[in-house]
C-alpha positions as a Markdown table, in Angstrom:
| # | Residue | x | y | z |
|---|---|---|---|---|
| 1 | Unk | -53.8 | -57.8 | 56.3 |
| 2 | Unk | -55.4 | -55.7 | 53.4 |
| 3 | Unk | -58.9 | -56.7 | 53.1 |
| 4 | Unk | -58.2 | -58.0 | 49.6 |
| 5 | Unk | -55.0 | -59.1 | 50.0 |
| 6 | Unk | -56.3 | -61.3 | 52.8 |
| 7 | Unk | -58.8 | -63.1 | 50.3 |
| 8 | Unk | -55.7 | -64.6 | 48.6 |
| 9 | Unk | -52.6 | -64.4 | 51.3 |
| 10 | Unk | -51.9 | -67.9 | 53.3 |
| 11 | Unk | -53.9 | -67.9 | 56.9 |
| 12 | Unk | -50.6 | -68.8 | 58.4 |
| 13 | Unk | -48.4 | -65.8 | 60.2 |
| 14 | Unk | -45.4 | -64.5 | 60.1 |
| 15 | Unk | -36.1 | -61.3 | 57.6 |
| 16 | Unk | -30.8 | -63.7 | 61.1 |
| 17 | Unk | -28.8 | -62.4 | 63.5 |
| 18 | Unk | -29.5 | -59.7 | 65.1 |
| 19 | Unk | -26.6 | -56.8 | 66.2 |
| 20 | Unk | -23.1 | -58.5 | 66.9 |
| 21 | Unk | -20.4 | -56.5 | 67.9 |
| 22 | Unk | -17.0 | -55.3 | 66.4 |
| 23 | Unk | -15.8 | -57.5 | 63.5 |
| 24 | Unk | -18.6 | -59.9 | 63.0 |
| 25 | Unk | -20.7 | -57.3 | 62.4 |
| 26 | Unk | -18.9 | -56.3 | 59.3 |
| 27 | Unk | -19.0 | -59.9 | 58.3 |
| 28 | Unk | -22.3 | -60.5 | 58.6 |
| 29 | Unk | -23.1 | -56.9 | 56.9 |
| 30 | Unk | -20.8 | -57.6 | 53.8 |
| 31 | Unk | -21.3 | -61.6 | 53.1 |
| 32 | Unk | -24.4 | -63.3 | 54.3 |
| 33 | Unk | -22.7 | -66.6 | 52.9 |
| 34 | Unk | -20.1 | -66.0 | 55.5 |
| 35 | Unk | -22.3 | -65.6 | 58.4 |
| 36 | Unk | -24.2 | -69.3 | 57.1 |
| 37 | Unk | -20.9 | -70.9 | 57.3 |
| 38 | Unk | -20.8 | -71.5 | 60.8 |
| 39 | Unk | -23.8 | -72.4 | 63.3 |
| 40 | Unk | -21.1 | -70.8 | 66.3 |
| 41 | Unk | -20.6 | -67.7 | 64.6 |
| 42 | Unk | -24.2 | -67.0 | 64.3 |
| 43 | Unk | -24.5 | -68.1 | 67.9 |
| 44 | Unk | -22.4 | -65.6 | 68.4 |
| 45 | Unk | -23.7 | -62.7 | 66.6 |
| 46 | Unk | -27.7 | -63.0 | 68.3 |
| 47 | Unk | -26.4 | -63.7 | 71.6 |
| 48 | Unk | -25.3 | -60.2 | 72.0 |
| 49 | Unk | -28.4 | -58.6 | 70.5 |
| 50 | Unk | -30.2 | -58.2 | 74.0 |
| 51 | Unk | -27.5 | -56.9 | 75.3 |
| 52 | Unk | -26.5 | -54.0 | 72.2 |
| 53 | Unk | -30.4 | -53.6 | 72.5 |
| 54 | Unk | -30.4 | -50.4 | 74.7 |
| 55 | Unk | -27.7 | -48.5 | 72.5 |
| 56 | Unk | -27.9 | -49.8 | 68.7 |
| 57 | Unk | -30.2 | -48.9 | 65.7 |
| 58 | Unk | -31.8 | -52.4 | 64.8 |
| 59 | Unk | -29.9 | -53.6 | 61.6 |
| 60 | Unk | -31.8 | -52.5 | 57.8 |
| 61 | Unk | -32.8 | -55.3 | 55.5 |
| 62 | Unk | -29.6 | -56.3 | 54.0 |
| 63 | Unk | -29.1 | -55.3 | 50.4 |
| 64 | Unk | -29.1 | -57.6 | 47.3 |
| 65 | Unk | -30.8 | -60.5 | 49.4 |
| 66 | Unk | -33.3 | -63.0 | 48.1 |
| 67 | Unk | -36.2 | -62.9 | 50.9 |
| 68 | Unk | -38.4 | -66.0 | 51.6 |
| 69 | Unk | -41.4 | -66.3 | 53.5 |
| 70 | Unk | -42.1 | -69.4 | 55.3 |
| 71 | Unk | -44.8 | -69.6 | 57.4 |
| 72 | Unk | -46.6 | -72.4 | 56.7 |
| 73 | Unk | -43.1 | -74.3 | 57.6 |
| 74 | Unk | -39.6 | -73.8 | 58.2 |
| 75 | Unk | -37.5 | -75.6 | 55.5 |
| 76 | Unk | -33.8 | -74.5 | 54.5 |
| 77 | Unk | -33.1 | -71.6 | 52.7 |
| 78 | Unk | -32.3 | -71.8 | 49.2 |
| 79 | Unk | -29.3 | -70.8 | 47.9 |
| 80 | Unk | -29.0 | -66.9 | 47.2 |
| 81 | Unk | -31.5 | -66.3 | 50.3 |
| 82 | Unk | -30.6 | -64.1 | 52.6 |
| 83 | Unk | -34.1 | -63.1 | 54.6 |
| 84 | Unk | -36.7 | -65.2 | 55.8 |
| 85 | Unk | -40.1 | -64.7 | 57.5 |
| 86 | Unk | -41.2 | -67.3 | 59.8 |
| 87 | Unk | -43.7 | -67.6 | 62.4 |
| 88 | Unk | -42.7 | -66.9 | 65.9 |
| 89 | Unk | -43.6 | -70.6 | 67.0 |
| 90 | Unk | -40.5 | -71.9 | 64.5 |
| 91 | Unk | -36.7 | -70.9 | 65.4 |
| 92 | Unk | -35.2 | -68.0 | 63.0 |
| 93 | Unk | -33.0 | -69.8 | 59.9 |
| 94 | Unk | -29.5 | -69.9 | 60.7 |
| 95 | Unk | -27.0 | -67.4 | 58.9 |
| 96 | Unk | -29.5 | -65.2 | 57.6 |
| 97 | Unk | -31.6 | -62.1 | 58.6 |
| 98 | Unk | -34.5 | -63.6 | 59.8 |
| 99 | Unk | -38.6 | -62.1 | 60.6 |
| 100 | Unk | -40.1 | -63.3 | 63.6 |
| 101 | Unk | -44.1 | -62.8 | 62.4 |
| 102 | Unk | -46.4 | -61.8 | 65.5 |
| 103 | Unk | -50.4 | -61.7 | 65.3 |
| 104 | Unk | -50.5 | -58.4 | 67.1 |
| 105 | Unk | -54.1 | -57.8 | 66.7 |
| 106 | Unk | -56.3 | -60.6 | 67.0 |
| 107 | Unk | -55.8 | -64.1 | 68.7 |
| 108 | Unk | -54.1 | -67.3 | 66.8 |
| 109 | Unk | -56.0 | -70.0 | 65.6 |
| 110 | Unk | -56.2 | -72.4 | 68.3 |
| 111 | Unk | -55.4 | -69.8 | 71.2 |
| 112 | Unk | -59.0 | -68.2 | 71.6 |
| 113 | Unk | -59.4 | -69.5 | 74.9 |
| 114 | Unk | -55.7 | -68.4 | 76.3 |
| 115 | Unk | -57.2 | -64.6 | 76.3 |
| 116 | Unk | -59.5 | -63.0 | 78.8 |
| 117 | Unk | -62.8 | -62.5 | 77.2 |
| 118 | Unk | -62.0 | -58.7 | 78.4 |
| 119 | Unk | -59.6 | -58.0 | 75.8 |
| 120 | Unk | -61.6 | -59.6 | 72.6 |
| 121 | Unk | -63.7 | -57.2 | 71.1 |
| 122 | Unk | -67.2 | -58.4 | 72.1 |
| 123 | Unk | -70.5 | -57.0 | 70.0 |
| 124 | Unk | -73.8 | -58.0 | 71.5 |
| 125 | Unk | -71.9 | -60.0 | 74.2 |
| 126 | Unk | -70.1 | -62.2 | 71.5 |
| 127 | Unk | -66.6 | -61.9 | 70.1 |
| 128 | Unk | -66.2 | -60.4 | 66.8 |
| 129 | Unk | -63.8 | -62.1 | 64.4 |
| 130 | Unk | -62.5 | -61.8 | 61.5 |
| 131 | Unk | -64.8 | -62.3 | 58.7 |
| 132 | Unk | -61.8 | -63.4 | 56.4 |
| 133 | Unk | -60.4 | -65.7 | 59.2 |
| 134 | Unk | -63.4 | -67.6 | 61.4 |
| 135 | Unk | -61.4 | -68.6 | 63.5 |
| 136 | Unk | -59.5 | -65.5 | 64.4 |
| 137 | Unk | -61.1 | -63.1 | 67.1 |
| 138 | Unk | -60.5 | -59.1 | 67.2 |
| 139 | Unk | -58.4 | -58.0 | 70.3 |
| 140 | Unk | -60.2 | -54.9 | 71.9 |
| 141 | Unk | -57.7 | -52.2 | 71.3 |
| 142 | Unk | -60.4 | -49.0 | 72.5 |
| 143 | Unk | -59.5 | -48.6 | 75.9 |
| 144 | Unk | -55.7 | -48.1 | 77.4 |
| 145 | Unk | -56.5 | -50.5 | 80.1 |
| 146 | Unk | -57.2 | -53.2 | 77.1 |
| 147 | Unk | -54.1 | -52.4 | 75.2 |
| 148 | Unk | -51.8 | -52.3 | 78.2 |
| 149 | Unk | -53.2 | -56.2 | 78.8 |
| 150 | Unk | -52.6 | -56.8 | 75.3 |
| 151 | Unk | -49.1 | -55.8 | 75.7 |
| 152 | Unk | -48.6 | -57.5 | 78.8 |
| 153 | Unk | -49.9 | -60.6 | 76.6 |
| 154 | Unk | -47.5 | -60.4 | 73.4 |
| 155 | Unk | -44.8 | -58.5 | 74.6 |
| 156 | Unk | -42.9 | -61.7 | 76.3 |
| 157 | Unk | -43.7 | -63.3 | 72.4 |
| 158 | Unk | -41.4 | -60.2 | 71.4 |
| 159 | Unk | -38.9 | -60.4 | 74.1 |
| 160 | Unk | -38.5 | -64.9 | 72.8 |
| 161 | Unk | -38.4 | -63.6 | 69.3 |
| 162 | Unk | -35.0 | -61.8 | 70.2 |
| 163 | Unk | -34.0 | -64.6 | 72.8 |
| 164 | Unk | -34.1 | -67.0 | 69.8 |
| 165 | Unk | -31.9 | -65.2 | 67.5 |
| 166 | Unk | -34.3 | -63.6 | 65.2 |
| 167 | Unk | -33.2 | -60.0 | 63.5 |
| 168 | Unk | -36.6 | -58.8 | 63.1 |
| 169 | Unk | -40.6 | -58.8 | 63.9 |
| 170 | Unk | -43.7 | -57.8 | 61.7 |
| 171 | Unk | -47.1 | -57.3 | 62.9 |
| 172 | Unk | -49.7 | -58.3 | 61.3 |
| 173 | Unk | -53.4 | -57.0 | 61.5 |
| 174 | Unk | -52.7 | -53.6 | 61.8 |
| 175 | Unk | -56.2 | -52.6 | 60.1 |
| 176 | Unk | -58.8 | -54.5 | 62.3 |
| 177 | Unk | -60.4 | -51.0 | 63.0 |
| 178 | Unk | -61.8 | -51.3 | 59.4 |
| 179 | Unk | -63.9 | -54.6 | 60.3 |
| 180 | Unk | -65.0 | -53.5 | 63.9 |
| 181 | Unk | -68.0 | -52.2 | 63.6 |
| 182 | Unk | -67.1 | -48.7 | 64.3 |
| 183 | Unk | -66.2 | -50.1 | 67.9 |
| 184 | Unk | -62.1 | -49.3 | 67.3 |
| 185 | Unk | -60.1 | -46.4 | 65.7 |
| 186 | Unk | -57.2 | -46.3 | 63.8 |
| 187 | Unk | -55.5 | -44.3 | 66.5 |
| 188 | Unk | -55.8 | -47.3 | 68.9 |
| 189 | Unk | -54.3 | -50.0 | 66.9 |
| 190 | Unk | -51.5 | -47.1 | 65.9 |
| 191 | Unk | -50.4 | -46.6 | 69.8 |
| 192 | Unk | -50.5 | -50.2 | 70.6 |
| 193 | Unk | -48.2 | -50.6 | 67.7 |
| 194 | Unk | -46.0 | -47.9 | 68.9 |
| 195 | Unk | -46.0 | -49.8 | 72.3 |
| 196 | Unk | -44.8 | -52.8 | 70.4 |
| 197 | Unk | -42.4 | -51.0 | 68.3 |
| 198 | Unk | -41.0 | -50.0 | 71.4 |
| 199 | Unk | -40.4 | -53.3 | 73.2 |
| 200 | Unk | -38.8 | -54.6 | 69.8 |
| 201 | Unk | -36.4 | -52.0 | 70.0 |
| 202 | Unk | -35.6 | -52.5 | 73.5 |
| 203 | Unk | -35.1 | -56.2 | 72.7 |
| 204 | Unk | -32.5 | -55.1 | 69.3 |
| 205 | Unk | -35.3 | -55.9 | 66.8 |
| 206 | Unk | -35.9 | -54.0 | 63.8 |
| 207 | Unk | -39.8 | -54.0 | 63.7 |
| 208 | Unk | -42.3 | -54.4 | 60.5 |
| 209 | Unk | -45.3 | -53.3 | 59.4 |
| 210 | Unk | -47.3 | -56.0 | 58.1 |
| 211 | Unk | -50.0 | -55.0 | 55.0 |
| 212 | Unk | -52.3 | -52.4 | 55.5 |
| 213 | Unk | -50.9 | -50.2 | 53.0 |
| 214 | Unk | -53.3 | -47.1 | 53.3 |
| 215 | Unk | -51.8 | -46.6 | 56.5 |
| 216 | Unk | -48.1 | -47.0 | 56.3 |
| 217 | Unk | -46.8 | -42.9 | 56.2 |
| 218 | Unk | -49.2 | -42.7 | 59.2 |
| 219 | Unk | -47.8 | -45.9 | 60.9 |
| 220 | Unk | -44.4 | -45.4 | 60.2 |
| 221 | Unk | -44.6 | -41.9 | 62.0 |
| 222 | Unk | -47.1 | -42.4 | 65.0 |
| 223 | Unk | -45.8 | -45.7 | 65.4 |
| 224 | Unk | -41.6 | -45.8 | 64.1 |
| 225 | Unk | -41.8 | -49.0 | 61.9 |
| 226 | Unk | -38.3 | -49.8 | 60.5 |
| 227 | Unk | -39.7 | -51.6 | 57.2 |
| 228 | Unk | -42.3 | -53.3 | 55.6 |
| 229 | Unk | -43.8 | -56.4 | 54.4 |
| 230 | Unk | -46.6 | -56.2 | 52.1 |
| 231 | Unk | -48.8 | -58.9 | 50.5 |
| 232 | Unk | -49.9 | -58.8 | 46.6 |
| 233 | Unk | -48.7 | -54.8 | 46.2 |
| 234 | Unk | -47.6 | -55.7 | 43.1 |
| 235 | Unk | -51.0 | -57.3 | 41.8 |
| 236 | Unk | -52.7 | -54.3 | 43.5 |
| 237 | Unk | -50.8 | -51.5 | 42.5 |
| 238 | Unk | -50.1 | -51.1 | 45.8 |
| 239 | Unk | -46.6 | -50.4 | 46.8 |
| 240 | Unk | -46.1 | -46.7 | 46.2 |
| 241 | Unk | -48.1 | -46.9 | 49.9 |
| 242 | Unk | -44.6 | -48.5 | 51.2 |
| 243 | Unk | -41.9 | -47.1 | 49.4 |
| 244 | Unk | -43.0 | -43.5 | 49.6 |
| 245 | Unk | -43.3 | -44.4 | 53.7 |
| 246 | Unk | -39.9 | -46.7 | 53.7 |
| 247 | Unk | -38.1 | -46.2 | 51.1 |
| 248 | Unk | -36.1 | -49.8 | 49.9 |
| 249 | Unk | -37.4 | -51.1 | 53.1 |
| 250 | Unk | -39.6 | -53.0 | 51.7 |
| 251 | Unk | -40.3 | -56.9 | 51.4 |
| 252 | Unk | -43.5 | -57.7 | 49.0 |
| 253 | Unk | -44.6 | -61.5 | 48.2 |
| 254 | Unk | -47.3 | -62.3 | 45.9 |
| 255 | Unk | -49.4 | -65.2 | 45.2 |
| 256 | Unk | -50.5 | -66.9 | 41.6 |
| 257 | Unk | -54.0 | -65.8 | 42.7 |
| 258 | Unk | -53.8 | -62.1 | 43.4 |
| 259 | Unk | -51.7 | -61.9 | 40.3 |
| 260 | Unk | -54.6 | -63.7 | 38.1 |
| 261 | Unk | -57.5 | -62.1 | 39.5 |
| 262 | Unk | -55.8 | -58.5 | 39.0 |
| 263 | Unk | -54.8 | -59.3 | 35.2 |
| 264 | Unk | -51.1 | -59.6 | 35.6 |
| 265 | Unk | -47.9 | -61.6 | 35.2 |
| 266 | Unk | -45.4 | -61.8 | 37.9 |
| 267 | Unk | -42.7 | -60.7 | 35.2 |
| 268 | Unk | -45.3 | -57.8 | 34.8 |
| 269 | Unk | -45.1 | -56.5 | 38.3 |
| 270 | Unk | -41.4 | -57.2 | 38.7 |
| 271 | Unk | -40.8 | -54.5 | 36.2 |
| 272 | Unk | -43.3 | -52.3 | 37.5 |
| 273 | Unk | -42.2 | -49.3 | 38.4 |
| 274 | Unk | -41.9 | -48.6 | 41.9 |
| 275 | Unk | -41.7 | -52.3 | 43.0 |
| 276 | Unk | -39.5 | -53.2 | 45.7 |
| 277 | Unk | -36.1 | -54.6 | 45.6 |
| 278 | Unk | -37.3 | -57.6 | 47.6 |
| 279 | Unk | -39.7 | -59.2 | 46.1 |
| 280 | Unk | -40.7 | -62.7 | 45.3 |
| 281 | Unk | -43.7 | -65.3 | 44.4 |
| 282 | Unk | -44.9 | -67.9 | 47.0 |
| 283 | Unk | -47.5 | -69.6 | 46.6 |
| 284 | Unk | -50.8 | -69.1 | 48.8 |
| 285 | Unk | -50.2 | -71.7 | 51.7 |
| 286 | Unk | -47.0 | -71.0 | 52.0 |
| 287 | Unk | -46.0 | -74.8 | 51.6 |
| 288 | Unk | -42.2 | -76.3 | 52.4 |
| 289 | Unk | -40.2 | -77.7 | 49.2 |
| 290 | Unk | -41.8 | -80.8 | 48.1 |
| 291 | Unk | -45.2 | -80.3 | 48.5 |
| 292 | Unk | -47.8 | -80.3 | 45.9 |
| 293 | Unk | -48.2 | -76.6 | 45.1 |
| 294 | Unk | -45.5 | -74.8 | 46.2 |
| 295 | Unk | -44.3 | -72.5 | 44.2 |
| 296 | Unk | -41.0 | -70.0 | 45.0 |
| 297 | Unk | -39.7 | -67.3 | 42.4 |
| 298 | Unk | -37.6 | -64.5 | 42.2 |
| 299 | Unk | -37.4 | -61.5 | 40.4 |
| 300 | Unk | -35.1 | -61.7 | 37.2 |
């Protein structure tokens, strides 16, 4: 994530079918509501994404939907929402276009010891993590040999992300060059991302760019990102970086705090100019309906 969007964006991770053929695809593209209305008919649609995979374009963001982002817990939709960003752990929402969100970069909480120590950035023969997230250690990205294990490590979580219907995949920590010491360069993490553009494709995923704004013209050429999702772009005046890179393709969700400590209303920054078409307010743990604090508003 952007170092300061990270000091105010949820610790959790993270747009729903994938390419169908013939007339369902026109369904799908015209009337999301359509596509919700029946669980077999969106069976239908991701089933055949694997195999329209080697020959299709990944789908776009559809136009005029309300986007979501959920992942500190899948919950139902609301009405009017048509994309939704969940953590790769949690199946896609049904009869939407759904994100499948993949730590690309550095290891999960709770999965440190899963990864050979020879692919964690070590300094002084420890790991290095995260200073914003403790519990999150840097992959080593320096060497091809490292980032052909990483892929060998994250590309099956790509490959299930497409098995379980999803339409999409961000990635998120595109930027850990910037808190490695000097031990990794941009242009490691950028052809490890193109590697995992590459096997999201393959699989009939559209793939996302998550944060790191600075770097989205240069990642969306070296690397081929479809769209993507930002954190607090609004509150940071961020989001020319995106659209001049992606044009509409671009999903943005800000959080009561970024907003506060940069001065601004949400209304503000919705009527910014230059803010993307999808954007909406969660609030900063990314809780389900129900729970004390959470918080979900769109754009009026």
């Amino acid at each position: 994530m952007n170092s300061r969007a990270r000091n105010v964006a949820p610790h959790w991770r993270a747009l729903a079918t994938a390419l169908a053929a013939g007339a369902l695809t026109v369904a799908c593209t015209l009337s999301l509501t359509a596509c919700a209305e029946s669980d077999s008919v969106h069976a239908a649609g991701v089933s055949t994404a694997g195999a329209a995979a080697a020959t299709a374009a990944p789908d776009q963001l559809p136009k005029g939907a309300t986007p979501d982002y959920q992942l500190g817990g899948a919950y139902t939709p609301a009405t009017g929402v048509g994309i939704v960003g969940r953590d790769r752990s949690d199946p896609p929402a049904k009869g939407v276009y759904s994100i499948c969100y993949v730590n690309g970069f550095q290891t999960q909480p709770g999965e440190l010891e899963s990864w050979p120590k020879s692919l964690l950035l070590q300094r002084g023969g420890k790991p290095v993590y995260d200073p914003a997230w403790p519990d999150e250690v840097i992959l080593d990205t320096s060497t091809a040999t490292a980032r052909a294990g990483i892929l060998k490590r994250v590309k099956p979580w790509i490959e299930q992300c497409a098995k379980d219907g999803y339409a999409a995949v961000e990635f998120d920590n595109l930027d850990t060059f910037e808190r490695s010491h000097g031990a990794l360069k941009q242009s490691h993490n950028a052809a490890l991302a193109k590697s995992f553009v590459q096997v999201a494709h393959k699989a009939g995923l559209a793939a996302g760019q998550k944060n790191a704004p600075a770097y989205a013209a240069s990642l969306k050429k070296s690397a081929g990102f479809d769209f993507a999702v930002a954190e607090s772009c609004g509150a940071y005046n961020e989001c020319d970086f995106y659209t001049k890179a992606y044009g509409s393709q671009v999903i943005d969700i800000e959080y009561p705090e970024g907003l506060r400590d940069a001065g601004v209303t949400f209304a503000k920054v919705c009527k910014a100019q230059g803010t993307p078409k999808w954007m909406v307010l969660r609030d900063r743990d990314l809780t389900t309906p129900g729970s004390k604090g959470y918080r979900f508003q769109k754009c009026q």
